[in-house]
C-alpha positions as a Markdown table, in Angstrom:
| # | Residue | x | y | z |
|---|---|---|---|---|
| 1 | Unk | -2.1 | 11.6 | 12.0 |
| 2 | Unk | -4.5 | 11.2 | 15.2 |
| 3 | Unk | -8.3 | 11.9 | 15.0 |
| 4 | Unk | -9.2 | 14.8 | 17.6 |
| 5 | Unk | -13.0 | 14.8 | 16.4 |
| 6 | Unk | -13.4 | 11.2 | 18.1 |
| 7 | Unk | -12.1 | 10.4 | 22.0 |
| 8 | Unk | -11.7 | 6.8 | 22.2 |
| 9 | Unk | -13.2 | 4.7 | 24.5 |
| 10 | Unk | -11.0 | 1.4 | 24.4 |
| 11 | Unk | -8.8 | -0.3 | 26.3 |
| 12 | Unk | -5.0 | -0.3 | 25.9 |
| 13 | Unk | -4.7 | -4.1 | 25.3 |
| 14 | Unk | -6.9 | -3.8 | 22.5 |
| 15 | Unk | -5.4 | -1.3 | 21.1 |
| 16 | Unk | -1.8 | -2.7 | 21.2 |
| 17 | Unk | -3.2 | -5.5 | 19.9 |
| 18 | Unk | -5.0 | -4.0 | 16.8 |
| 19 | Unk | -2.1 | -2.0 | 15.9 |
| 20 | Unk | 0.4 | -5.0 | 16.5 |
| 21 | Unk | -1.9 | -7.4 | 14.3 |
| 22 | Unk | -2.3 | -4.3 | 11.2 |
| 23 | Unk | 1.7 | -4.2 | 11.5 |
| 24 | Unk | 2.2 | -7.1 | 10.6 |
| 25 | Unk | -0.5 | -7.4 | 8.2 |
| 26 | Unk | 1.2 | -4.0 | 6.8 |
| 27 | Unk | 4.4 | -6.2 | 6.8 |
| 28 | Unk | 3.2 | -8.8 | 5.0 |
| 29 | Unk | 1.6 | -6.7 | 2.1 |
| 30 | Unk | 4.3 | -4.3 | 1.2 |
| 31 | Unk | 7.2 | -7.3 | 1.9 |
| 32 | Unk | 5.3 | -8.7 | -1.4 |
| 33 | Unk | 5.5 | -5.0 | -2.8 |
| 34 | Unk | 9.5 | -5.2 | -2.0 |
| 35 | Unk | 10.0 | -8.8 | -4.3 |
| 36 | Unk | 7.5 | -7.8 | -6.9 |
| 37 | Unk | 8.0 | -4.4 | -8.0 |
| 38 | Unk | 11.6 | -4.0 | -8.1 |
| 39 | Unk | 12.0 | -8.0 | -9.3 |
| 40 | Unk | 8.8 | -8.6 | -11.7 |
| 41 | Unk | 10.3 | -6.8 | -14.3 |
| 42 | Unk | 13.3 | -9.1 | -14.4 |
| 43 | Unk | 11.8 | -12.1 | -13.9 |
| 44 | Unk | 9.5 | -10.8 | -17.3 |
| 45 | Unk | 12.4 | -10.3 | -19.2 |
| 46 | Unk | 14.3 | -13.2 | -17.8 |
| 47 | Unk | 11.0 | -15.5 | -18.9 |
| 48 | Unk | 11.6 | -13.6 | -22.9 |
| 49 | Unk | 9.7 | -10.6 | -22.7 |
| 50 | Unk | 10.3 | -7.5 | -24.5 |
| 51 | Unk | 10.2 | -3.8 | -22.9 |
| 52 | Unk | 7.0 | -3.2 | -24.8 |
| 53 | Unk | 5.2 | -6.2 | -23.3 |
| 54 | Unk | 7.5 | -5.3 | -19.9 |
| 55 | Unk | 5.0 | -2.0 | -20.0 |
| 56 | Unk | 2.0 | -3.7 | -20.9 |
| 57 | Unk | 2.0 | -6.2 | -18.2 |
| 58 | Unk | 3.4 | -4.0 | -15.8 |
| 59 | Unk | 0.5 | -1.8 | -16.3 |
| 60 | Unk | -2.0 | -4.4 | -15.3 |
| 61 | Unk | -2.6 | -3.9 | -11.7 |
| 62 | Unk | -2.9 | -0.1 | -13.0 |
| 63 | Unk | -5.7 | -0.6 | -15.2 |
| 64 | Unk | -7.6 | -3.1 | -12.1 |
| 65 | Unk | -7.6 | -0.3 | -10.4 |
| 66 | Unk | -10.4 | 1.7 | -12.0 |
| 67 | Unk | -11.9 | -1.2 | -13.2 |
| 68 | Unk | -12.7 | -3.9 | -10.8 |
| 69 | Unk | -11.1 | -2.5 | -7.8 |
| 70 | Unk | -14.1 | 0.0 | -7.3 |
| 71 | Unk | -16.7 | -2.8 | -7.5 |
| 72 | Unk | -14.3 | -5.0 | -4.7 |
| 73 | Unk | -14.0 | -1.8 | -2.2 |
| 74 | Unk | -17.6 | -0.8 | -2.7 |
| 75 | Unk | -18.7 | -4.3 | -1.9 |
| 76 | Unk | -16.6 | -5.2 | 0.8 |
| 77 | Unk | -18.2 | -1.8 | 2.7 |
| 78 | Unk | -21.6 | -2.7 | 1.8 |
| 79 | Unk | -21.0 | -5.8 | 3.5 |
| 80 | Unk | -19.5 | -4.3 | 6.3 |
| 81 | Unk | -16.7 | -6.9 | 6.0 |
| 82 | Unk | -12.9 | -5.0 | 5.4 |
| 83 | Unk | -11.6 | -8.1 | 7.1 |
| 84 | Unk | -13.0 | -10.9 | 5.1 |
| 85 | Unk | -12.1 | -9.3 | 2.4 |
| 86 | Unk | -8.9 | -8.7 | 3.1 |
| 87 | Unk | -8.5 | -12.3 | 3.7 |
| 88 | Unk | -10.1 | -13.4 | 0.9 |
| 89 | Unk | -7.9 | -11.1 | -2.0 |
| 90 | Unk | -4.6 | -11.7 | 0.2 |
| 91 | Unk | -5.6 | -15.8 | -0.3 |
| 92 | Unk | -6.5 | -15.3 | -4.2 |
| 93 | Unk | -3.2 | -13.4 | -4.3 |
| 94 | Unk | -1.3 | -16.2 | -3.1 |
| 95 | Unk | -2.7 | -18.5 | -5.6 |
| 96 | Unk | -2.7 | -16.4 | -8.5 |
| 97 | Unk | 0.8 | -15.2 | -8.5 |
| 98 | Unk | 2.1 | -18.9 | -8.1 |
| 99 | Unk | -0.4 | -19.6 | -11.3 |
| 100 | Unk | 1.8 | -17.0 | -12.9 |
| 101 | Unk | 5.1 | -18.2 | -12.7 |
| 102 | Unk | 3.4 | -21.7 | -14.7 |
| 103 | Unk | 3.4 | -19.6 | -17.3 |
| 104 | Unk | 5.6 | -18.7 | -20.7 |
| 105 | Unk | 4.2 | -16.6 | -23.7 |
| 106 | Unk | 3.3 | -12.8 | -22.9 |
| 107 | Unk | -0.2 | -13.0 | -23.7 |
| 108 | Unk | -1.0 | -16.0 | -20.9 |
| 109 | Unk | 1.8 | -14.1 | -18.5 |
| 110 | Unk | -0.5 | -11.2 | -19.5 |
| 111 | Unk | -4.0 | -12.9 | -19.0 |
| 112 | Unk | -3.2 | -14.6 | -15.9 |
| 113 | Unk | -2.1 | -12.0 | -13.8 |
| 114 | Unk | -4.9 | -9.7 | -15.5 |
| 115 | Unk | -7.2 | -11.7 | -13.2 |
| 116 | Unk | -4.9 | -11.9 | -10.0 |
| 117 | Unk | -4.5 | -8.3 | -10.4 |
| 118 | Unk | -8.4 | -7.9 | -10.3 |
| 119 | Unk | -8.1 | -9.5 | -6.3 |
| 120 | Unk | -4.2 | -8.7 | -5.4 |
| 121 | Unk | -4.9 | -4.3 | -6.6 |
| 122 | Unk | -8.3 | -3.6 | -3.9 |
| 123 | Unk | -5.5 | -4.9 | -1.1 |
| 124 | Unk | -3.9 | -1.8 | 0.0 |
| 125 | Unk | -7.4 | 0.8 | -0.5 |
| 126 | Unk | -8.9 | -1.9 | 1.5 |
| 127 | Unk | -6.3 | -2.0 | 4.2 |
| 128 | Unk | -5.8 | 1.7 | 4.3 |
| 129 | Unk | -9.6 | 2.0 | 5.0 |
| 130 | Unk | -9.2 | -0.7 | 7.7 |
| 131 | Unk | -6.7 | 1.3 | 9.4 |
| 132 | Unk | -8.2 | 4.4 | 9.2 |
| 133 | Unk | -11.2 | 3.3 | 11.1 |
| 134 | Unk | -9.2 | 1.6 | 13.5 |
| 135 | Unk | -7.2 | 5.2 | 13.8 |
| 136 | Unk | -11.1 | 6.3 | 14.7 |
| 137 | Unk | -11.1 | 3.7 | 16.6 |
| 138 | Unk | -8.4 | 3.8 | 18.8 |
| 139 | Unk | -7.0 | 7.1 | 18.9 |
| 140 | Unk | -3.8 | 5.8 | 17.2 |
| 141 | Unk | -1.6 | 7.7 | 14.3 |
| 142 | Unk | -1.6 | 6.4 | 10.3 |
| 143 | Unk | 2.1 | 6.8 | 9.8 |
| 144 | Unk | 3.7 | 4.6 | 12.5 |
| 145 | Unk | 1.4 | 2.0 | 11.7 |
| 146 | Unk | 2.1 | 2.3 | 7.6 |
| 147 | Unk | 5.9 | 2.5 | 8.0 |
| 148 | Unk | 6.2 | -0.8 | 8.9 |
| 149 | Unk | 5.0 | -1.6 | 5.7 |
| 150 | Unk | 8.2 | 0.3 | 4.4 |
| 151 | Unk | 10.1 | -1.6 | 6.6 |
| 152 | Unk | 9.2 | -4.8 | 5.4 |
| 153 | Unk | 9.5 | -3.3 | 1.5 |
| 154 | Unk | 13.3 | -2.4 | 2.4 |
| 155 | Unk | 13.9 | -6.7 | 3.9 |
| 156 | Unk | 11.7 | -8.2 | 1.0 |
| 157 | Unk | 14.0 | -6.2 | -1.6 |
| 158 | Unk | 17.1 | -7.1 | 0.3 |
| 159 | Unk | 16.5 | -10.9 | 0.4 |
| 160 | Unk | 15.5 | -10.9 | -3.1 |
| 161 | Unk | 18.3 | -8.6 | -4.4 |
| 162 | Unk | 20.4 | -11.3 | -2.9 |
| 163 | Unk | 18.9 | -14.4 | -4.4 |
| 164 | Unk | 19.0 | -12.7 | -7.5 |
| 165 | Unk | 23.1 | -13.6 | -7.4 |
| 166 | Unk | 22.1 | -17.0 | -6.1 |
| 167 | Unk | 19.2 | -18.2 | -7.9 |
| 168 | Unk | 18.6 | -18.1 | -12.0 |
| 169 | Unk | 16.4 | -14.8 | -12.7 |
| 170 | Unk | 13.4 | -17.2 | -14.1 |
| 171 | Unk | 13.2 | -18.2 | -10.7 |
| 172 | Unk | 11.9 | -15.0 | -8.9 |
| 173 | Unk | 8.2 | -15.5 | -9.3 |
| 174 | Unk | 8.5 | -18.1 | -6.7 |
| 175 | Unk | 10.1 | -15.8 | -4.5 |
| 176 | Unk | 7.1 | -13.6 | -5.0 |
| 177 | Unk | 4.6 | -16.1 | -4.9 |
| 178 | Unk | 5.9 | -17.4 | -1.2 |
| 179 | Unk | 5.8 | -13.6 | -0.1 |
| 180 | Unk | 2.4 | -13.7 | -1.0 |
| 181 | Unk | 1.4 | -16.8 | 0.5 |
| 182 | Unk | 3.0 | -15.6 | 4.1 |
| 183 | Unk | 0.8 | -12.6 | 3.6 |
| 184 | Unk | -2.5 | -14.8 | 3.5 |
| 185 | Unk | -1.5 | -16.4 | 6.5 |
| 186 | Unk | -1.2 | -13.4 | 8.4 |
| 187 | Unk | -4.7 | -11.9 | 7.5 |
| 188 | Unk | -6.5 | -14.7 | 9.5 |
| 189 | Unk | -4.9 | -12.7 | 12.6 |
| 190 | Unk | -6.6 | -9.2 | 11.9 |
| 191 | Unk | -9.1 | -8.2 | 14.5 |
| 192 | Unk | -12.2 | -7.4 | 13.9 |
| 193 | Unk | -13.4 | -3.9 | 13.6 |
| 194 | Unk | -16.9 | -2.8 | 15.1 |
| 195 | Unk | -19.2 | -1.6 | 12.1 |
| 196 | Unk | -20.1 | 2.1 | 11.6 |
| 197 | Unk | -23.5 | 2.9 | 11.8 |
| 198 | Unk | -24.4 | 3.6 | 8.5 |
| 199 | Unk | -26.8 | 6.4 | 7.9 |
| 200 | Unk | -29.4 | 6.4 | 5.9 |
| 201 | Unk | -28.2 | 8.5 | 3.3 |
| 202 | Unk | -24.9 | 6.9 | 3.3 |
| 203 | Unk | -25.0 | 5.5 | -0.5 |
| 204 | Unk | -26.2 | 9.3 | -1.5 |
| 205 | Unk | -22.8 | 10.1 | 0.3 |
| 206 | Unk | -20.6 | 7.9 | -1.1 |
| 207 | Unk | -21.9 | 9.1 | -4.8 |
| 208 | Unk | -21.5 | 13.1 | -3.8 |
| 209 | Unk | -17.8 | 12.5 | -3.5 |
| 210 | Unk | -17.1 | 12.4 | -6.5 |
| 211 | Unk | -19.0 | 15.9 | -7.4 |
| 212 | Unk | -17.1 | 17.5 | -4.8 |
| 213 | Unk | -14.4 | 19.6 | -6.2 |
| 214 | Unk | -12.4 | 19.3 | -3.0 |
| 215 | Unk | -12.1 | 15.6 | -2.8 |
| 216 | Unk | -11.1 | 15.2 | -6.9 |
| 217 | Unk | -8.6 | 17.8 | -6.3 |
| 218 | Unk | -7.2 | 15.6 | -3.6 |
| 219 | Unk | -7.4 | 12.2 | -5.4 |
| 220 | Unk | -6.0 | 13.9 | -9.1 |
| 221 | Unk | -3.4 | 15.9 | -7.2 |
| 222 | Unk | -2.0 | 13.1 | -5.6 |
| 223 | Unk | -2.7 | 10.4 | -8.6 |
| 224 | Unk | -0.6 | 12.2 | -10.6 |
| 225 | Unk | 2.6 | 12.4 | -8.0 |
| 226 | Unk | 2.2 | 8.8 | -7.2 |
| 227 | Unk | 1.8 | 8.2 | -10.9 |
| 228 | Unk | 5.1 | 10.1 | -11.7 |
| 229 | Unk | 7.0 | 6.8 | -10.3 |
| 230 | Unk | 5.7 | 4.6 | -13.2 |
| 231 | Unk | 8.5 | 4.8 | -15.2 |
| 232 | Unk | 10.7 | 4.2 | -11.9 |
| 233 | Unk | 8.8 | 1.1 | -10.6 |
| 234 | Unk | 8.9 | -0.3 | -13.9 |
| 235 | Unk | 12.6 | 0.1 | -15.7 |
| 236 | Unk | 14.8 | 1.5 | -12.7 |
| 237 | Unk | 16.0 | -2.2 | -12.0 |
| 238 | Unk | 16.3 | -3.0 | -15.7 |
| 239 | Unk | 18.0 | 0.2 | -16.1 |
| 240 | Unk | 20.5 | -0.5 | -13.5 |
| 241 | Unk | 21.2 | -4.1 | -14.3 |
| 242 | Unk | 22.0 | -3.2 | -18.0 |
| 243 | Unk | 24.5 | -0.6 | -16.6 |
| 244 | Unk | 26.3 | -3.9 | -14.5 |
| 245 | Unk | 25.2 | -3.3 | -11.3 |
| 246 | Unk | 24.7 | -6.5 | -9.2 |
| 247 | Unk | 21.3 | -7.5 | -7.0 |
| 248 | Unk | 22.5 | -6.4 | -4.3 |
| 249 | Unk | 23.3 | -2.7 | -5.4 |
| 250 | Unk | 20.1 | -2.5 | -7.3 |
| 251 | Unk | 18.4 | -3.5 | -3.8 |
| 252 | Unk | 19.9 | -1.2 | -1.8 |
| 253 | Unk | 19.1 | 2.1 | -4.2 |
| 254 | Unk | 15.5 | 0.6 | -3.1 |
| 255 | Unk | 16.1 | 0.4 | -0.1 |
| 256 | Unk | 17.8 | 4.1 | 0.4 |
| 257 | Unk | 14.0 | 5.2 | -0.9 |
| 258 | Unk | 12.1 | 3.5 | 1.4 |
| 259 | Unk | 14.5 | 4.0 | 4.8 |
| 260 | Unk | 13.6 | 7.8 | 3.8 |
| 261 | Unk | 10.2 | 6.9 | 3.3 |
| 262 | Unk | 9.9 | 5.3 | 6.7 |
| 263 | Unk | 11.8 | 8.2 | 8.5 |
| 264 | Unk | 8.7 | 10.2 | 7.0 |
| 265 | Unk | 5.9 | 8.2 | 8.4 |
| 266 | Unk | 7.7 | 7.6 | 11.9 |
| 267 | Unk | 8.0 | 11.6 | 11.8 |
| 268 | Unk | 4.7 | 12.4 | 10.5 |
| 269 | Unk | 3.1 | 12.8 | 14.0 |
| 270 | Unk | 4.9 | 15.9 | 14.5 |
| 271 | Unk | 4.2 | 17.8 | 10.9 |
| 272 | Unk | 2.7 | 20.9 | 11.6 |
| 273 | Unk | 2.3 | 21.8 | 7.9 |
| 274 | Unk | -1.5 | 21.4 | 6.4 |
| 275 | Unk | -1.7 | 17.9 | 4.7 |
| 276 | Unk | -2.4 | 20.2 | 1.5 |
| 277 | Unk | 1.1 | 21.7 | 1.6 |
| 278 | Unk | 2.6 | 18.5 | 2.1 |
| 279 | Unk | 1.3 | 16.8 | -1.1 |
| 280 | Unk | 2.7 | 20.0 | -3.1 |
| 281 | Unk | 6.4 | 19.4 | -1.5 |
| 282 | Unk | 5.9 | 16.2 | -2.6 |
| 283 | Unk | 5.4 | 16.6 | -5.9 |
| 284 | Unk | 7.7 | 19.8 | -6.0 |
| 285 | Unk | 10.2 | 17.2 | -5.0 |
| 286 | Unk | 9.3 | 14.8 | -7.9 |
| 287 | Unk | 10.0 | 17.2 | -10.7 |
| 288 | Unk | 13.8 | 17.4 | -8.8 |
| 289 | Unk | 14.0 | 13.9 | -8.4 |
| 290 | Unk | 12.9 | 12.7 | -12.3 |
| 291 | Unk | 15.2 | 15.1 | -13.6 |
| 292 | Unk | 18.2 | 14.5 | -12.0 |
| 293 | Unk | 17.4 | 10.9 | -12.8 |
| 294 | Unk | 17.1 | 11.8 | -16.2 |
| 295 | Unk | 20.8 | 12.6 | -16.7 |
| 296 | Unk | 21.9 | 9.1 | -16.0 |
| 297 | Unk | 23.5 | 10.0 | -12.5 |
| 298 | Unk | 26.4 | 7.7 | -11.5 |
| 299 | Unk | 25.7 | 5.3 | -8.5 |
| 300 | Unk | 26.7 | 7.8 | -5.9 |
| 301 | Unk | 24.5 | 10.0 | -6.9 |
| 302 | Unk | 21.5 | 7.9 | -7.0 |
| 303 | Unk | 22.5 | 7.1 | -3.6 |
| 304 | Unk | 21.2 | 10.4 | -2.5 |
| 305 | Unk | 18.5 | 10.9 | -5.2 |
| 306 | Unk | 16.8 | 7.6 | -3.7 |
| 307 | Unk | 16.5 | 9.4 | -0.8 |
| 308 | Unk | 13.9 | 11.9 | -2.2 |
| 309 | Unk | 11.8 | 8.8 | -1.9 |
| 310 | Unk | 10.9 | 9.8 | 1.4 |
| 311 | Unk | 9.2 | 13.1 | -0.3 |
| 312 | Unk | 7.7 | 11.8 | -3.8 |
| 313 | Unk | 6.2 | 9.1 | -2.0 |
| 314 | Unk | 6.4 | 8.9 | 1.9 |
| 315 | Unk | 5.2 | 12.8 | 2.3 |
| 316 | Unk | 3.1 | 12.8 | -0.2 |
| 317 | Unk | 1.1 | 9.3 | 1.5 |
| 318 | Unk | 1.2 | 11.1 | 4.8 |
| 319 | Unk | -0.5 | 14.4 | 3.0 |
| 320 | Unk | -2.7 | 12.6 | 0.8 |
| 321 | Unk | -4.3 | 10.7 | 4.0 |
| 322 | Unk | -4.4 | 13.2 | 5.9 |
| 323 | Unk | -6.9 | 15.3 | 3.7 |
| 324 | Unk | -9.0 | 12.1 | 3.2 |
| 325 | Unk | -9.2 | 11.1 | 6.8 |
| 326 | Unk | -10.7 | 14.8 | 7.1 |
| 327 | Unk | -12.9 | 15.0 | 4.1 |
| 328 | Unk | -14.2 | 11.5 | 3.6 |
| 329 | Unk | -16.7 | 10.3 | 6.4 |
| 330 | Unk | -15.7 | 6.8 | 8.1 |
| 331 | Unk | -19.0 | 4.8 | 7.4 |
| 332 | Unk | -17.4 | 5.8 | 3.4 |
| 333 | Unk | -13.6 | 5.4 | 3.4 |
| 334 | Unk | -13.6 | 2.3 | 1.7 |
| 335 | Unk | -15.6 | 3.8 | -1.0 |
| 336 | Unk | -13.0 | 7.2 | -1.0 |
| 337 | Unk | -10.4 | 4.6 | -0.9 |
| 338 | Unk | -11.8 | 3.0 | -4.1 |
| 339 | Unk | -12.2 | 6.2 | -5.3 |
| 340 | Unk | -8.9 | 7.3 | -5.1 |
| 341 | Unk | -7.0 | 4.3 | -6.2 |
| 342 | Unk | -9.3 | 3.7 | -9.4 |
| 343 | Unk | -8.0 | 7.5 | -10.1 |
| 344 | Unk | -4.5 | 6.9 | -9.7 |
| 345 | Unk | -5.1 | 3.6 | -11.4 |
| 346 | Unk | -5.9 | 5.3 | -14.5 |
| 347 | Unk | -3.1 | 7.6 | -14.1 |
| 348 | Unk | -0.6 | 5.2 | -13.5 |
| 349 | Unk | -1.5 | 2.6 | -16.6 |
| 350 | Unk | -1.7 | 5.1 | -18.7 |
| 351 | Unk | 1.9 | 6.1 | -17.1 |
| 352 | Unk | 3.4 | 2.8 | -17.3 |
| 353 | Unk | 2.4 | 2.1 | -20.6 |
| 354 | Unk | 3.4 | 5.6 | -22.3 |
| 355 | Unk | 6.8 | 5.0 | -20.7 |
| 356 | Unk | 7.1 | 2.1 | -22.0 |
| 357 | Unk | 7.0 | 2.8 | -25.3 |
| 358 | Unk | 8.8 | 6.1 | -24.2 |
| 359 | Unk | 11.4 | 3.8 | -22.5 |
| 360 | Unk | 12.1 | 1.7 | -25.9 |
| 361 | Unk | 12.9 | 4.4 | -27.8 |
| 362 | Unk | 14.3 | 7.3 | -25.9 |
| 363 | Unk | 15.3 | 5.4 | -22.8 |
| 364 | Unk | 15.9 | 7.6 | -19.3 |
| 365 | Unk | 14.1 | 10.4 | -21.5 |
| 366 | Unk | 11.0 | 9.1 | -19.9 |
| 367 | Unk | 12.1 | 11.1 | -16.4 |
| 368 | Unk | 10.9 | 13.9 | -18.8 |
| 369 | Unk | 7.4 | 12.6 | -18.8 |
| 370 | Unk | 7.3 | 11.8 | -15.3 |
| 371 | Unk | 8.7 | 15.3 | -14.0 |
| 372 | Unk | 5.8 | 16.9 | -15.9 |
| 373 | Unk | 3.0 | 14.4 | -14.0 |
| 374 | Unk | 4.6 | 15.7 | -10.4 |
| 375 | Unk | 4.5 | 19.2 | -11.5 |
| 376 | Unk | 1.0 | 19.3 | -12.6 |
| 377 | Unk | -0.2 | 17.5 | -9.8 |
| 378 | Unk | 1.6 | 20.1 | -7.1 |
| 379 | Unk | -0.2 | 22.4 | -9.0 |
| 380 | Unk | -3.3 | 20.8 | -9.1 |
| 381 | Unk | -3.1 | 20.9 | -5.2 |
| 382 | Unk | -1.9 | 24.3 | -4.5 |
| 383 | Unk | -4.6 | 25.5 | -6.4 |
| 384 | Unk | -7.2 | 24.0 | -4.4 |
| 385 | Unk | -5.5 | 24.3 | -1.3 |
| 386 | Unk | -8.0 | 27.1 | -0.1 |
| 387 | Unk | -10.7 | 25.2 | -0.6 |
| 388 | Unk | -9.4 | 22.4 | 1.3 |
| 389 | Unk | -8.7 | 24.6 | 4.2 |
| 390 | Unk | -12.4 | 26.2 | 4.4 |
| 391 | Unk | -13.6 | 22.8 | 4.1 |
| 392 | Unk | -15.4 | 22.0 | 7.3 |
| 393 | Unk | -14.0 | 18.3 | 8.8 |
| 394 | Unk | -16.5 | 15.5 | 8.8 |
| 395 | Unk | -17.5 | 14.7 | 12.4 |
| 396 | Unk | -15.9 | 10.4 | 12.2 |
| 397 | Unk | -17.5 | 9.0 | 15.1 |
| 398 | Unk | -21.3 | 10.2 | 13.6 |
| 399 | Unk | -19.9 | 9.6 | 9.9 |
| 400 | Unk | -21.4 | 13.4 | 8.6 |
């Protein structure tokens, strides 16, 4: 997903090295992803916590999202400092998830990572934005630099899929909390980025976003796919391990969905189909995939249902940025990332915890619930996909 409306004028070296540098920093961030979501929930029930709390807590770094992680974006951009802040929530991260683990009942558990949430959620808008400038930048594409993210989700769930046969289940947060540490360590190595010249009118812009029907089709349409995964990120492991399947299995069904998912964004340079149309497959694909896994599939079948993953999530990313790099301006794209994720924040809490109480009662029922989100956000994009096309794309290197 290359830029065409900005030639760069950079050297190689510095390119390389900015990519390189956001790779790992991309490594880092989603390795913590691949030990926290598919291994939080155990380590929650391991530490006494019932399914109903399992959803509550779980739906945490939901409800940041369009609460304080639109105040964190907005001010990191009015700063003009993506980088410092980066380092700053990937440090607080660190620190909060260890703080965690000290804890017992479900209320502190609850309390505690409420406020690390508030740091750890503005981390992935805030990196996005960083490497779509530097895509401005440098001429470079989003999806080769983002799969290593996936990459990195596929080791961190292998390695703690196979402590989880070595170590006691109460044990994981630490597992977690050292992810997150090696994460802050590798910020201090991001580069910095030259600041966009911010027009005039760019708080005026950032504001007219939101009354643009085009850009809240985007960020509903794909709030709602992503947000058909809650029931998935949160009882899928549970789930499986109640059924007798060992760490390791439950990591590799992970993994299956994210190797798909990074086949996607090393691909995505050559998709010739409009971002628009790629965010309906995707969520065309989630109404398949949620109720298949509704049925209670054996373990070869969720072999190859996991390998949707690569379409409910990994196409759908690919679409989803590729509509905002050409609808939001650069000198914004924090903001639009802010934007975005404090929709899908809302989405996905109110996911998470409807399927958990969903989950308690009807058990893999849920899939129901979630193959209804994907539906109705592919058809909240193909009905705006006109007025996406006729949109005229923002000129990057001026920011209008």
């Amino acid at each position: 997903m290359q830029l065409d409306s900005q030639i760069p004028i950079v050297s190689h070296g510095i390119s390389k090295r900015f990519a390189v540098r956001l790779a790992l920093f991309y490594g880092a961030l989603f390795g913590l992803g691949g030990t926290h979501l598919p291994f939080f929930p155990v380590w929650l029930k391991a530490a006494g916590v019932d399914a109903s709390w399992i959803g509550i807590i779980t739906a945490v770094p939901s409800l940041t999202r369009f609460t304080t992680l639109p105040f964190v974006t907005g001010l990191a951009e009015r700063r003009y400092s993506l980088r410092i802040a980066l380092i700053v929530t990937a440090f607080a991260t660190a620190i909060g998830l260890s703080a965690v683990g000290a804890q017992q009942p479900p209320l502190l558990i609850f309390l505690v990572y409420g406020v690390t949430a508030c740091l750890w959620t503005p981390m992935v808008p805030l990196t996005d934005a960083y490497a779509l400038r530097g895509v401005a930048r440098y001429g470079l594409n989003y999806g080769p630099l983002r799969l290593w993210g996936s990459a990195a989700f596929v080791v961190g769930a292998l390695v703690c899929g196979l402590l989880v046969d070595v170590i006691a289940p109460r044990h994981l947060i630490w597992v977690i909390a050292a992810t997150a540490a090696l994460g802050a360590l590798v910020s201090l190595g991001l580069q910095r980025l030259d600041n966009p010249r911010t027009a005039p009118v760019a708080q005026h812009r950032a504001s007219a976003m939101l009354r643009d029907r085009g850009f809240l089709a985007i960020i509903v349409a794909a709030a709602l796919i992503q947000g058909s995964h809650a029931a998935y990120y949160t009882f899928a492991s549970i789930t499986w391990q109640s059924a007798g399947m060992g760490g390791l299995t439950i990591s590799g069904l992970w993994v299956l969905g994210v190797l798909a998912e990074i086949v996607v964004f090393a691909l995505s340079p050559r998709f010739t189909l409009s971002p628009a149309v790629l965010v309906v497959i995707g969520g065309l694909s989630g109404v398949a995939r949620w109720l298949i896994t509704a049925q209670e599939p054996s373990v070869a079948v969720l072999a190859v249902v996991q390998l949707a993953h690569g379409l409910t999530y990994g196409i759908t990313q690919v679409g989803t940025m590729g509509l905002m790099v050409r609808h939001v301006p650069v000198h914004v794209m924090a903001r639009g990332q802010g934007y975005y994720a404090a929709c899908s924040g809302i989405v996905t809490s109110t996911a998470s915890i409807l399927s958990g109480a969903v989950y308690a009662r009807y058990g893999q029922n849920v899939y129901y619930v979630m193959a209804a989100m994907a539906l109705s956000g592919a058809a909240v994009m193909w009905l705006a996909r006109r007025r996406l096309a006729d949109h005229h794309p923002h000129n990057v290197a001026s920011g209008g």
